[in-house]
N, C-alpha and C positions, 0 to 999 in steps of 0.2 A: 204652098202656103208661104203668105209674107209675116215677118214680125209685124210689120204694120196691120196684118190682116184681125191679128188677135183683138177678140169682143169680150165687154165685159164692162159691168155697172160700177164694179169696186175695185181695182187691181193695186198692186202690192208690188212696186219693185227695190228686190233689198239687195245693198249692197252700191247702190247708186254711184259713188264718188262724182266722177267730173261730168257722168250723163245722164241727165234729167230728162225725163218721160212726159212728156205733156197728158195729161187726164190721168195719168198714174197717182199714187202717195209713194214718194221718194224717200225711203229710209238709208242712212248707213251705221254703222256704230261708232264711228269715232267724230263728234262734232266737232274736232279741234283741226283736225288734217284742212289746210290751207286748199287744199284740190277741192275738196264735198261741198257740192252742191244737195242738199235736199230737202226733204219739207220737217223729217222728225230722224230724232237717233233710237236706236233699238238695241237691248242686249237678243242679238239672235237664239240667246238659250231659254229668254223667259217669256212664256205663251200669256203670260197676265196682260200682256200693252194691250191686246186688241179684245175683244169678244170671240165666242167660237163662232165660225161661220162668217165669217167679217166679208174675206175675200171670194170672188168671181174667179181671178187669176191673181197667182206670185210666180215674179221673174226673181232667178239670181243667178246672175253670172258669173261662172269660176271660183265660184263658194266653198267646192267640193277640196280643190286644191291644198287652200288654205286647213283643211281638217285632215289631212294624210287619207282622204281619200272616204275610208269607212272607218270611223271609232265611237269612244260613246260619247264625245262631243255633238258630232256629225248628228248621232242620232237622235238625240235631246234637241237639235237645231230643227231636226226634219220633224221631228214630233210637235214642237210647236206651229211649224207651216202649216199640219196636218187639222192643229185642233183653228187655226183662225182660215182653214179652206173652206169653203162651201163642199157639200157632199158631191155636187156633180164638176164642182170645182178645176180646173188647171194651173198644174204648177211646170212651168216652162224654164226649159234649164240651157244656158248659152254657154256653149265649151268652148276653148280654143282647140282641147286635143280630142277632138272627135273619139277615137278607140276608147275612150272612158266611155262611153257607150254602156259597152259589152259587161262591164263593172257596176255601173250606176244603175242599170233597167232595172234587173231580179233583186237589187235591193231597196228601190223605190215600191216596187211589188209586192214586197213580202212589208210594208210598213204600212200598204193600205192606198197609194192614191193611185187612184184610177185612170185618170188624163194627166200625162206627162208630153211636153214638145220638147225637142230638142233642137237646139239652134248652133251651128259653128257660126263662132263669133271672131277668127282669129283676125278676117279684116272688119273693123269695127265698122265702116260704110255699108258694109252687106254684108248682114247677117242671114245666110244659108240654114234653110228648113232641112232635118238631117230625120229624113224618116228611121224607124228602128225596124230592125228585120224579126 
């Protein structure tokens, strides 16, 4: 699978900065950072911006980092992805460090979403499909 292969009517990429998605909605939360390109800013903890069910597919890349990994940030963050996903929805997550893996699967799992991609992103021209074992 390619990132470019990913389908979908409504998709969601948060956390955008300097890379804008064509057919995407490009959020990030900080409108002010001179690098962000995108179409809307988001507080990633509040599920009010969208409807539930909004999205097809949400990208975010290297989001996990930024929350020490699992806390109740993290979770508040995922629980909003959760309620603006479609049910048979995909949420597609671009690591640089691949072994987050093995850490991020069973708790993606245990919060409910069903279709998870995983992509290394560490060179940003090829972004590598990272099947889960």
């Amino acid at each position: 699978m390619k990132f470019e292969d990913i389908k979908g009517n409504t998709k969601l990429h948060i956390g955008c900065k300097k890379e804008y998605l064509s057919d995407w909605i490009n959020v990030n939360t900080n409108p002010d950072d001179i690098d962000v390109v995108c179409d809307a800013t988001w507080n990633l903890t509040s599920i009010v911006y969208w409807q539930k069910e909004s999205f097809d597919v949400i990208y975010a890349e290297s989001f996990l980092y930024d929350l020490q990994v699992v806390d109740t940030q993290a979770d508040i963050m995922l629980a909003s992805y959760k309620h603006i996903l479609k049910k048979d929805g995909y949420l597609v997550i671009g690591l640089d460090l691949p072994e987050y893996i093995t850490k991020i699967s069973p708790w993606l799992k245990k919060l409910g979403f069903k279709h998870v991609i995983f992509f290394d992103v560490s060179d940003v021209n090829d972004k590598k499909y990272l099947p889960v074992s």
